[in-house]
C-alpha positions in Angstrom: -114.1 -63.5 -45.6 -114.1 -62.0 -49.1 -116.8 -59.8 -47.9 -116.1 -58.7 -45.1 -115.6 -55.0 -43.3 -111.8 -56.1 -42.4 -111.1 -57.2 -46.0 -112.5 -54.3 -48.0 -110.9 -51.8 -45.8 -107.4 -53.0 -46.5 -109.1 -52.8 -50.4 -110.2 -49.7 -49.9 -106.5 -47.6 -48.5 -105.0 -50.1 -51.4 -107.4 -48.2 -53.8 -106.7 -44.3 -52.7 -103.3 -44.9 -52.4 -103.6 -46.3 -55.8 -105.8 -43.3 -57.6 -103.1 -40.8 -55.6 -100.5 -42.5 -56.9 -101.6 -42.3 -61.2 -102.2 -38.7 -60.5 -99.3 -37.6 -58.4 -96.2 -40.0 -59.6 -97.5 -40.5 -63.0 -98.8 -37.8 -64.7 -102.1 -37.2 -63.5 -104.3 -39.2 -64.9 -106.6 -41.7 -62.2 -106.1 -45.1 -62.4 -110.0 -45.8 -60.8 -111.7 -42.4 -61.3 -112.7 -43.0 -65.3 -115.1 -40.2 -65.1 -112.4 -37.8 -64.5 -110.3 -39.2 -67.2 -113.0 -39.1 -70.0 -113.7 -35.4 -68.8 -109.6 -34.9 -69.8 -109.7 -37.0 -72.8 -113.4 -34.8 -74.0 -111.2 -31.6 -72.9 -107.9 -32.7 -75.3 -109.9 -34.0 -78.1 -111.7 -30.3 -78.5 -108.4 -28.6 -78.0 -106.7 -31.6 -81.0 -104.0 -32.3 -78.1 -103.4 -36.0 -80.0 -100.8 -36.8 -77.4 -103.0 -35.8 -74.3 -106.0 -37.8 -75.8 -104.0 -40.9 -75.9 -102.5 -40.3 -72.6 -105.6 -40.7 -71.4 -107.8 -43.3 -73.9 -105.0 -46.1 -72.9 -105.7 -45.9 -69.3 -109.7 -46.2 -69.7 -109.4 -49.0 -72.3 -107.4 -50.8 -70.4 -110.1 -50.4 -67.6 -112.0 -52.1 -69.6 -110.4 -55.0 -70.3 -109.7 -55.4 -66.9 -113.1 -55.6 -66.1 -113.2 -58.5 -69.0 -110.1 -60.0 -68.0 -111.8 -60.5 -63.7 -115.0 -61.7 -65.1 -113.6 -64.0 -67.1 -111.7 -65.6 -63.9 -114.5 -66.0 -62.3 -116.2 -68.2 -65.1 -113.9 -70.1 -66.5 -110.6 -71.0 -64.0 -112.6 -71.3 -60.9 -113.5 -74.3 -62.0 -109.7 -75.3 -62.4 -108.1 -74.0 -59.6 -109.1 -75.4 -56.7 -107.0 -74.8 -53.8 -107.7 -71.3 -53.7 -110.8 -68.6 -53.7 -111.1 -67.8 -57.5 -111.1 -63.8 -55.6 -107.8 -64.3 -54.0 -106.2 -65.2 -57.4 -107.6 -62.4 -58.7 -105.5 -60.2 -56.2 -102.8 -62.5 -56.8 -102.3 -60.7 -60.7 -103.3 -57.6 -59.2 -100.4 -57.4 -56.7 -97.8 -59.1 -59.9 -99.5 -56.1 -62.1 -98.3 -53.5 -59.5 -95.1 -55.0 -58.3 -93.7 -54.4 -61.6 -95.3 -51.0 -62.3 -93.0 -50.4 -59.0 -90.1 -50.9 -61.3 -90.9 -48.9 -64.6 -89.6 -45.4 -64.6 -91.6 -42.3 -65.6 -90.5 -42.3 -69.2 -93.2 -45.4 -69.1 -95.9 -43.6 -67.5 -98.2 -44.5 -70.1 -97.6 -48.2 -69.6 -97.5 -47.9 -65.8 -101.0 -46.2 -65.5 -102.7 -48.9 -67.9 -101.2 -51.7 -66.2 -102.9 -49.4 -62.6 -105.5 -49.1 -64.3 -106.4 -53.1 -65.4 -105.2 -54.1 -61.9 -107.5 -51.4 -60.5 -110.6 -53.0 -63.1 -109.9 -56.5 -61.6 -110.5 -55.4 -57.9 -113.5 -53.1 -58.3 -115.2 -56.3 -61.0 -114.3 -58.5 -58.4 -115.1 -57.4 -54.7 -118.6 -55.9 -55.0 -119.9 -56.5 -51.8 -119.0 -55.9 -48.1 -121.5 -57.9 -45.7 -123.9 -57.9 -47.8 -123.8 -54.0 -49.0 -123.0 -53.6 -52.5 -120.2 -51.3 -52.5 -116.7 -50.0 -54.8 -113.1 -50.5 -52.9 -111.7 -48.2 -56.1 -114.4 -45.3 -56.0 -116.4 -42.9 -53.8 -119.5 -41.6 -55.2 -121.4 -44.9 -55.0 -120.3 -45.3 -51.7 -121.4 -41.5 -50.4 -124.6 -42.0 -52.3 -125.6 -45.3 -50.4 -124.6 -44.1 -47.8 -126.3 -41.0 -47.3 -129.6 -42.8 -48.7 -129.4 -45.2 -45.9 -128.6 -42.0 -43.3 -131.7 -40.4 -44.7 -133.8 -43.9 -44.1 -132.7 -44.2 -40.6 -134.0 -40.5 -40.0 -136.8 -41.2 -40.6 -137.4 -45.2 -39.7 -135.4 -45.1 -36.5 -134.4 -48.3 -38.2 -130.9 -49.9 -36.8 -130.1 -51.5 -39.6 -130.1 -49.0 -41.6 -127.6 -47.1 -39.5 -125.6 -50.1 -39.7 -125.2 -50.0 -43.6 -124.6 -46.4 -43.5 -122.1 -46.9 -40.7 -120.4 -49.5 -43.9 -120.2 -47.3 -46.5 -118.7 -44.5 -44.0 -116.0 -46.4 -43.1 -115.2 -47.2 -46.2 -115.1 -43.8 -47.7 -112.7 -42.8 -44.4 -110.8 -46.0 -45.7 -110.1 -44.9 -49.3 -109.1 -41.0 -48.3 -106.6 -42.8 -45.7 -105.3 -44.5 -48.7 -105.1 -41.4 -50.7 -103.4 -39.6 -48.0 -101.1 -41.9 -47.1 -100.1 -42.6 -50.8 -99.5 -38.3 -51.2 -97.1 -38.7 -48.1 -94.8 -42.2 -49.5 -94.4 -40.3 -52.9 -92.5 -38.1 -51.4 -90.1 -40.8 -49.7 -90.7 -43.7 -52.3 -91.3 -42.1 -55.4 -92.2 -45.0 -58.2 -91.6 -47.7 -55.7 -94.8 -46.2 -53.7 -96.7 -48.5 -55.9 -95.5 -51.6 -53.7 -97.1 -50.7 -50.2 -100.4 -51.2 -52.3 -99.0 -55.3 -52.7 -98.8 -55.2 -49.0 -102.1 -54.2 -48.4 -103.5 -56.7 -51.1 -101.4 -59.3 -50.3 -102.9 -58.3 -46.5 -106.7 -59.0 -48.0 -105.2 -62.0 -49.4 -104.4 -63.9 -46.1 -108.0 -62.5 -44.5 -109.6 -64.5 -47.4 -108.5 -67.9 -45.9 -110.5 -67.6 -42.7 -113.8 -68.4 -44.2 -113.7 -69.1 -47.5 -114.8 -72.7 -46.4 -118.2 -71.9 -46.5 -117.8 -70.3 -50.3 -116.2 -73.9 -51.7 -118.9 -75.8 -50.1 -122.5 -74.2 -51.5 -124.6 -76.8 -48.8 -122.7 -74.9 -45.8 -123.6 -71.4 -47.0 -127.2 -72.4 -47.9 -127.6 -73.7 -44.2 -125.9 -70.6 -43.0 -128.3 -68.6 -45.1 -131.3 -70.4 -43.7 -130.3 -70.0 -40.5 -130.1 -66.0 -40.9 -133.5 -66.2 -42.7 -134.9 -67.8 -39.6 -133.0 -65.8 -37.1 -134.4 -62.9 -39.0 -138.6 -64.3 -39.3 -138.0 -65.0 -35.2 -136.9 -61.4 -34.5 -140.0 -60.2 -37.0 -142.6 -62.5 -35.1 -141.3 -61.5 -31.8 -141.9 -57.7 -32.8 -145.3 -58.5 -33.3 -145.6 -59.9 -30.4 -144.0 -57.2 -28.6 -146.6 -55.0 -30.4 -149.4 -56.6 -28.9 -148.6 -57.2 -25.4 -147.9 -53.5 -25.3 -151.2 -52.5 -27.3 -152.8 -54.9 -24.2 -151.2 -52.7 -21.6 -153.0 -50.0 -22.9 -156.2 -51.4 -23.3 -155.4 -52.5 -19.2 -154.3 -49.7 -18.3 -157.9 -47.6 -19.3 -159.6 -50.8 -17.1 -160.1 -50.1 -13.1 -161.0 -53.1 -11.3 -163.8 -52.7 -9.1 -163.3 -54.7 -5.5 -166.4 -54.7 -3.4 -165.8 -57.3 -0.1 -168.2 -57.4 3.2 -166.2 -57.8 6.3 -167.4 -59.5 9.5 -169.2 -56.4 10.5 -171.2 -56.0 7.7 -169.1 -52.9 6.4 -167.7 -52.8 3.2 -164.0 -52.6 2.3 -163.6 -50.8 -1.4 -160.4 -50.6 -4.0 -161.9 -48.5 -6.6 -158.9 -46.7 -8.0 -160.7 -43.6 -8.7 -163.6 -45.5 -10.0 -167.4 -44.2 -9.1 -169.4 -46.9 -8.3 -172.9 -46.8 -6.7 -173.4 -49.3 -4.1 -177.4 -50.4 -3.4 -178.8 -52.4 -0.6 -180.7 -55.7 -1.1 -182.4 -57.3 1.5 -181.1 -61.0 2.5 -183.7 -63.8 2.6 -181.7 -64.4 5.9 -182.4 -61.0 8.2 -180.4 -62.6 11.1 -177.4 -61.9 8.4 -176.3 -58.7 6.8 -177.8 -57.4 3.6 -176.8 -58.5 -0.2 -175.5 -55.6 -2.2 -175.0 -54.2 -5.7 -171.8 -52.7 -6.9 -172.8 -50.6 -9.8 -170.0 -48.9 -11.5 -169.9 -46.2 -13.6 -165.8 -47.7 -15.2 -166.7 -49.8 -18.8 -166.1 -53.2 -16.7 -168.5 -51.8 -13.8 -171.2 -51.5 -16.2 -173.3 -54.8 -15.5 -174.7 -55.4 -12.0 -172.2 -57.0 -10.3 -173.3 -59.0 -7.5 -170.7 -59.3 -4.1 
């Protein structure tokens, strides 16, 4: 369940509401954005604002280790810890990391947005993908830029599941702006504290992570399970095909009248042509007691050899 919609959207608010927070609550610097803190820290170094320039390098290097810190999780104690998804203990520091930024006043604003800013590292390092989609819970512009790309694709293709994937990254850009918004508003009411309704919505992923992460301890399960897909997936491909061809043969039928040519008891002859011109010529029987042979000689492609009735 790691990677699915449900899960990353409760990533996602977590991570606006995170980024608004830095910014609002502790003197505007973004605990995911790094671009827009190295533009500050490029801005304070030119203008020798020493104090600025650090307020903004501890953050970022502290991104950094963060980024170190979840990768080496994921290498070294998943093989020790068992009993858990080596993802949800990752999300288990997070939400310690932010439950006692909750508790630092704003004379340790420099200390509270590093400590944002690892937990924020961790996350983004550690959920990559949401059904499939890579994807950031802590960011945007990856995100819009996937997503339009696959918007674009689907103009063009008509292609469902590309609509699908753009549909994903949508959401999860509506996700992280909820997060943002709703952070702005708590601020107001919650101040430092606001910090803590991100550990709710953390601790929320946290739980989802327990419904399927059966299939993640055992490797056999999820290889079946991919198998399965990948022959789900060659079935759908082989029966486009042979939707192709049966409709390429309707065509090809469709151009084809049938020419009908049948004597009644009277000798007369009852025709179902369909609009096709055919010629019919009299032979005479070796019988004269009985009514002439004839020729049906059509004009249509499948009329064109001497058809005897």
């Amino acid at each position: 369940m790691s990677e699915s919609f449900l899960t990353a959207a409760f990533l996602s608010i977590s991570g606006g509401l995170q980024d608004a927070y830095t910014y609002i609550c502790r003197g505007e610097v973004f605990a995911n954005a790094q671009t827009g803190n190295i533009v500050l820290l490029s801005q304070s170094l030119v203008e020798r604002k020493w104090s600025t320039v650090i307020h903004y390098l501890i953050p970022l290097g502290f991104f950094a280790m963060g980024i170190v810190a979840a990768e080496g999780i994921r290498q070294k104690i998943i093989k020790i810890v068992q009993r858990i998804h080596w993802r949800q203990l990752v999300l288990l520091m997070e939400m310690l990391l932010l439950l006692v930024v909750g508790f630092l006043p704003t004379a340790c604003n420099l200390l509270a947005n590093a400590m944002v800013s690892f937990a924020c590292a961790m996350q983004v390092q550690t959920f990559r993908k949401v059904n499939g989609y890579a994807f950031a819970s802590t960011m945007c512009i990856g995100n819009i830029r996937s997503g339009m790309e696959s918007l674009c694709v689907y103009g063009k293709t008509k292609d469902k599941e590309k609509l699908y994937k753009a549909g994903h990254y949508l959401g999860i850009i509506g996700m992280f702006a909820v997060g943002a918004a709703v952070g702005g508003h708590l601020i107001l009411l919650l101040h430092e504290r606001t910090i803590w309704v991100s550990c709710g919505l953390l601790f929320v992923g946290f739980l989802l992570m327990f419904i399927k992460e059966e299939l993640e301890e055992h490797p056999r399960i999820l290889e079946e399970e991919q198998e399965i897909r990948k022959n789900i997936q060659n079935i759908r491909e082989e029966a486009k095909e042979v939707e192709n061809i049966i409709k390429d043969d309707l065509k090809k039928l469709k151009q084809i009248r049938i020419c009908v040519a049948v004597l009644d008891d009277s000798c007369g002859i009852d025709t179902d042509l369909s609009g096709v011109t055919v010629l019919f010529v009299p032979l005479m029987s070796s019988d004269q007691t009985k009514c002439p042979a004839w020729y049906a000689v059509g004009v249509h492609p499948i009329c064109s050899r001497n058809t005897l009735v």
